[in-house]
N, C-alpha and C positions, 0 to 999 in steps of 0.2 A: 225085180225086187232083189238088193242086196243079201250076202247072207247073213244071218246072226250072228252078233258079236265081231265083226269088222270093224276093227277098231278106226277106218275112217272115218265109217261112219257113222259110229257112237260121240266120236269127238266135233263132227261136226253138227250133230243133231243137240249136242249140249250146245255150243256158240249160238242157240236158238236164246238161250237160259244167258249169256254174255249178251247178247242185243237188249233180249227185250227188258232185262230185271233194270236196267240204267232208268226204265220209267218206274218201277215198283221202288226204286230208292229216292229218286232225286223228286218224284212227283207226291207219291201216296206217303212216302216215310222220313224228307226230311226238307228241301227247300220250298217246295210248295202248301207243304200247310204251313210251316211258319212265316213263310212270308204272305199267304190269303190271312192268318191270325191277325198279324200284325197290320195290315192294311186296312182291314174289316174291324181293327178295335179303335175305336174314335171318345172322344172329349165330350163329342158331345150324344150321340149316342150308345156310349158303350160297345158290350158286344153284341149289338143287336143290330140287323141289317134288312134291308127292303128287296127283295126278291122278286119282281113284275106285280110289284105293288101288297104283298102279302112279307112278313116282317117275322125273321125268324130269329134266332140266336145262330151267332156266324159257324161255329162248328159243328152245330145240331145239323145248318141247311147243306154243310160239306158230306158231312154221314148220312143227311137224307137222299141227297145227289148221286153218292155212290152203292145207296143201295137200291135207288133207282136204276142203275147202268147194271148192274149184278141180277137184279129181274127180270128185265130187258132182256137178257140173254139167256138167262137162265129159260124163260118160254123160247128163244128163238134156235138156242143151239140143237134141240131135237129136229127142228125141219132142217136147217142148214147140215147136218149130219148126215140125215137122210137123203138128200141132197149128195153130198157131197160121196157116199157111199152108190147109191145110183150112177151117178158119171163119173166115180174111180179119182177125184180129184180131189181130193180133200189138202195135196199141198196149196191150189190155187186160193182156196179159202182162205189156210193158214197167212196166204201173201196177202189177200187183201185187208186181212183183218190189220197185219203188222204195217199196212200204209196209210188206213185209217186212223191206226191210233198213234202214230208215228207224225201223220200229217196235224192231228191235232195238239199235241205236245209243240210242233213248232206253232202252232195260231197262238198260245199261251205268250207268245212273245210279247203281245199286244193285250194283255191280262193288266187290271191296274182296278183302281175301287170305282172306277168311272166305267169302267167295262165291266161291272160283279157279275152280270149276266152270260154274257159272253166267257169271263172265264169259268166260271160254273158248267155250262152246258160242254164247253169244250172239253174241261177233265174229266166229264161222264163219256164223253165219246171216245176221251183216250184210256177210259178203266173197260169201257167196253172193245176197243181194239185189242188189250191186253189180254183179257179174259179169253178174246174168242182163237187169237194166235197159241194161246198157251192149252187149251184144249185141243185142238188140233193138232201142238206139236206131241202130248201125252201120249197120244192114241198110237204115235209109233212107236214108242217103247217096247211093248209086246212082239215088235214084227222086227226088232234092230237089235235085242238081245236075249238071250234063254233066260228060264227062270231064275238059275241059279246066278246069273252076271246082272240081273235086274236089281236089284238095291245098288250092287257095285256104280253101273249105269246113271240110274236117278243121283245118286251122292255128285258123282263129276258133274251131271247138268245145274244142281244146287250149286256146288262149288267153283264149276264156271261161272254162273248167273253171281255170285257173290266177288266174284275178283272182278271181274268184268264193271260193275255198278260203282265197284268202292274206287278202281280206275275214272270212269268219268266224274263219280262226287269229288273225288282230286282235285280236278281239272275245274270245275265248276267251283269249288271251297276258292280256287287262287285266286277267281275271276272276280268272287266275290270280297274275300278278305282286302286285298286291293288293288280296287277299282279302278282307282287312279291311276297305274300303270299304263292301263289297258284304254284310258280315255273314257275311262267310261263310270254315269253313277253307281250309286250303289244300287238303284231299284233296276237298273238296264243291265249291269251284271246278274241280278237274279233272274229274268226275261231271256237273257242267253242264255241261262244256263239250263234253260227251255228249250227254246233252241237246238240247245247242243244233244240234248236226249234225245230228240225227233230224228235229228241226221246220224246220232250214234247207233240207234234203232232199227233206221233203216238201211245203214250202210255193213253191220255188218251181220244182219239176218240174210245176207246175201250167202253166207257160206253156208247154210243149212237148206237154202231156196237151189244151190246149184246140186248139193249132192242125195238129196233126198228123196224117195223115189214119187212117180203122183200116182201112179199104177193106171188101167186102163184106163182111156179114156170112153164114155159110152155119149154118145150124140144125140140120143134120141130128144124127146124134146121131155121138158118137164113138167110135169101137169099137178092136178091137185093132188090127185094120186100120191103121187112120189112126195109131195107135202106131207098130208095126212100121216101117209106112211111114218114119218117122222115120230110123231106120236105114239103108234101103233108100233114101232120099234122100240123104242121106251115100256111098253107094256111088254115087248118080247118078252126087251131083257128083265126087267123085273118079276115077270113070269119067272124065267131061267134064275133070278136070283134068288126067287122064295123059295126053292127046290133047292137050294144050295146053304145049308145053316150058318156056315162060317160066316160066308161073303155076306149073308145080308144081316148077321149079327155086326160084323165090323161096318161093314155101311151108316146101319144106325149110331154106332159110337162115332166114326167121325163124324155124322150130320151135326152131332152135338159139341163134341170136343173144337169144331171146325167154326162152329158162331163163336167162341171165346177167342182161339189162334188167330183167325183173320182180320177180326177184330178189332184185337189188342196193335196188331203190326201195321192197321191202318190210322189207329189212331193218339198211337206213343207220344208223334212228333208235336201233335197239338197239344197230347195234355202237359208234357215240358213244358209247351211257350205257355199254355193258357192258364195253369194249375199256379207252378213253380216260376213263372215268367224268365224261364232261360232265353238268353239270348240265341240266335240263331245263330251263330258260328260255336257254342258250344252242341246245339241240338246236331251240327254237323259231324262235329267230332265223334260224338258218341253215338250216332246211326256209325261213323266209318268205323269203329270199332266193332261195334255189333257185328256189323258185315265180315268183318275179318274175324271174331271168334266162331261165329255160325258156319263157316267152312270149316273149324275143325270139329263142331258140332257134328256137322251132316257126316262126315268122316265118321267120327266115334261110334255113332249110332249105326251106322253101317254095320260097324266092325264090331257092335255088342251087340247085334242083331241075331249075326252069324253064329256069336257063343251061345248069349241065352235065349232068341226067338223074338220075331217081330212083337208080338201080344204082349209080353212082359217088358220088350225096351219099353214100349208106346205107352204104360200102366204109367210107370216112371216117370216118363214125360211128364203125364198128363197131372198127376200129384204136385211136381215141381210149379206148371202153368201156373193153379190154383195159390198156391203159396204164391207169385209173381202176382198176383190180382190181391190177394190181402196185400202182400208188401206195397203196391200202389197206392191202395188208401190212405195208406200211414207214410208216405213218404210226404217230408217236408223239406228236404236241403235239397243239393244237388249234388254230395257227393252220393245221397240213398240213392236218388235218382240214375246215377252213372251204376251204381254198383248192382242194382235193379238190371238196369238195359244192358250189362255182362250178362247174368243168370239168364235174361230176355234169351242174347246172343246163341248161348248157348244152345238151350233146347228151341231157336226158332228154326234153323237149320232141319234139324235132324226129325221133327215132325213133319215137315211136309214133305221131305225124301223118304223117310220110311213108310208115309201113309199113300205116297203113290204107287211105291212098288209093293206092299205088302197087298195093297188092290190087285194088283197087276199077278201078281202071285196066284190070287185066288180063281184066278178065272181059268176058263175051262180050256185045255189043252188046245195047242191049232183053232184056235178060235179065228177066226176070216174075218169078221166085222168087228175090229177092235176098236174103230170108230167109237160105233154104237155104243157100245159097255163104257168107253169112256167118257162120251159124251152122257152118259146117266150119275157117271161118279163127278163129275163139273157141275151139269145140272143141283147135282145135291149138295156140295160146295157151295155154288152160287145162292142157293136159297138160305141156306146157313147164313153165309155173308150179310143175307137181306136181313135176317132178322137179328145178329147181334149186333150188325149198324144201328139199325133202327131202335133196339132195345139200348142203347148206348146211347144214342143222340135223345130218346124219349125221356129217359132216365133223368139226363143233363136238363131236360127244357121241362120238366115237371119239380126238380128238387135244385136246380140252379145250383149243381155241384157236378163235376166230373167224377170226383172219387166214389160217390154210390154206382156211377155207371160201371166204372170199373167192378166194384167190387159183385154189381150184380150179375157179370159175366162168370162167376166163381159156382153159379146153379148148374150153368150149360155145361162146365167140365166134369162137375160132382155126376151129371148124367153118365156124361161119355163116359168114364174112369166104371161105374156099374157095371155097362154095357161090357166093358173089357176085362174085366174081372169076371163075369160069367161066360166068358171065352175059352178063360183057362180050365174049363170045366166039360168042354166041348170035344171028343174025341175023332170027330169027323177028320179033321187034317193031323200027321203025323209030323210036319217040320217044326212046332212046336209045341 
């Protein structure tokens, strides 16, 4: 094992966040839902679409899809942890997942309204390849920098993953704006630029695969034992968390603050096209902007973290989110819209870098199985995810309006924001 704070290999464990975020931009945040909108909304059926013969509303069955793949994992990443913590390997995991979801971003090649099934099932494989790389790669954090270089750390991995994504949406924006150049339509420029995620994905998660360490290897064989265990490690840590007031007060507040954030960032790009019917070369521009204010987001919040304390940046945050969910309701043009997904920009950043290391903070000193604890803060993510998908797509297919779904995500923040507000009240930790 390297030593802490090696700045090799902090920078190359961020290029993990430069691989994989090209799929969290170009898949879940800007050319593929509007290009599934667009294909899926038809003359003669609207937006209502046939799914192996059951007949959903096309963005309802996108947020159903994905909070199926988010469940999925959310039960499987305890045994594959436990697992993975047993035979010392957990980089091998992280690789398989990054091939998985990398292999299925390129099938999307062959995605069209003739295939709805096919690409459906295969962007669930590629939110589950994402998911399970990105927990895996979290859990070293703890083991690659000290507490006090952990915010610093997590920001460079955001801010990698953010230059890194807005890089290939470039590249993909040309192929697409024109096509003709390049010989090609317009719907096969968007199909590459599928494509191009899978092979940017997996070609340069290679610098995190070679300097990373997998730590022992143990051979023995794996039984159900070592399964179960899984579970039964999940109760550890939770054990160890209840006994802990801080961590498992902020636990709860993300669980809740975290169904609105992930939410909102999976589901911007469709409510543009399908709300506002922005074209898709403006939905482009204004995710790449995003992407490039959210790195100086994660920055700042780093760097007010350090003055006034993780609990009070993340209050902020979460106040601003809330105001972003009214502002959506009430958005009717597209300049609201762009000037919405600035403020989006800003605080999306700087939430999910302060709320991994502010976790990462909490946990108990020389902790050995960081695995573990982090695969419970994913698990709890992941379930969050399931239900403000689901509460967002239910929303939409009950009131046949996207803007109540937004707005009803404005509950789950008003939660989190309580929960951290009775934080500030808490005297157990002294760095804020």
């Amino acid at each position: 094992m390297s030593q802490k704070n090696d700045k090799k290999t902090i920078r190359a464990w961020a290029m993990f966040d430069w691989a994989n975020s090209a799929y969290n931009l170009v898949i879940t945040s800007t050319v593929f839902p509007a290009y599934y909108t667009e294909i899926t909304s038809t003359p003669e059926h609207g937006d209502k679409v046939s799914f192996f013969g059951f007949t959903f509303v096309n963005t309802a069955l996108a947020n159903y899809s994905l909070a199926f793949a988010y469940l999925v994992m959310a039960v499987s990443l305890p045994v594959l942890s436990s697992i993975a913590d047993f035979r010392g390997n957990k980089k091998t995991f992280m690789m398989a997942f990054t091939y998985i979801g990398s292999l299925a971003c390129c099938g999307l090649f062959f995605f069209d309204l003739d295939t709805l099934e096919l690409g459906i099932i295969l962007s669930a494989v590629a939110a589950m390849g994402y998911i399970g790389g990105v927990a895996f790669n979290n859990s070293y954090l703890p083991e690659i920098a000290t507490v006090d270089e952990q915010d610093k750390a997590s920001a460079r991995g955001f801010a990698y993953g953010y230059i890194g994504s807005v890089v290939l949406q470039i590249i993909c924006f040309v192929f697409i704006q024109s096509p003709g150049t390049f010989g090609l339509s317009t719907q096969k420029a968007v199909q590459l630029s599928f494509l191009l995620v899978g092979l940017w994905w997996i070609g340069f998660s290679q610098i995190p695969f070679r300097k990373l360490h997998s730590g022992g290897q143990n051979r023995g064989a794996v039984n159900h034992k070592v399964i179960h265990s899984g579970f039964q490690e999940l109760a550890k840590v939770w054990k160890q968390i209840s006994g802990m007031a801080v961590l498992k007060r902020f636990l709860l507040a993300f669980f809740f603050y975290a169904m609105g954030v992930q939410t909102i960032m999976l589901v911007a790009a469709a409510f543009g096209a399908k709300v506002l019917h922005l074209p898709q070369d403006s939905l482009i521009k204004t995710v790449l902007v995003i992407q490039l204010v959210a790195i100086l987001g994660a920055y700042f919040m780093s760097r007010f973290a350090l003055k006034y304390g993780n609990i009070r940046v993340l209050i902020c945050v979460v106040v601003v989110w809330m105001g972003a969910c009214v502002g959506a309701y009430y958005t009717t043009t597209a300049n609201q819209f762009y000037a919405l997904a600035v403020v989006v920009g800003l605080i999306m950043g700087g939430i999910q870098s302060l709320s991994r290391s502010t976790y990462s903070k909490f946990l108990p000193e020389n902790t050995p199985d960081t695995t573990s604890f982090f695969s419970f803060y994913d698990v709890t993510e992941k379930i969050a995810i399931v239900i403000g998908l689901f509460t967002f797509g239910y929303m939409e297919s009950v009131t046949d309006n996207m803007r109540n779904s937004a707005l009803a995500l404005v509950i789950f923040f008003l939660i989190g924001l309580v929960i951290l507000v009775s934080m500030l009240k808490m005297k157990e930790r002294k760095d804020y």
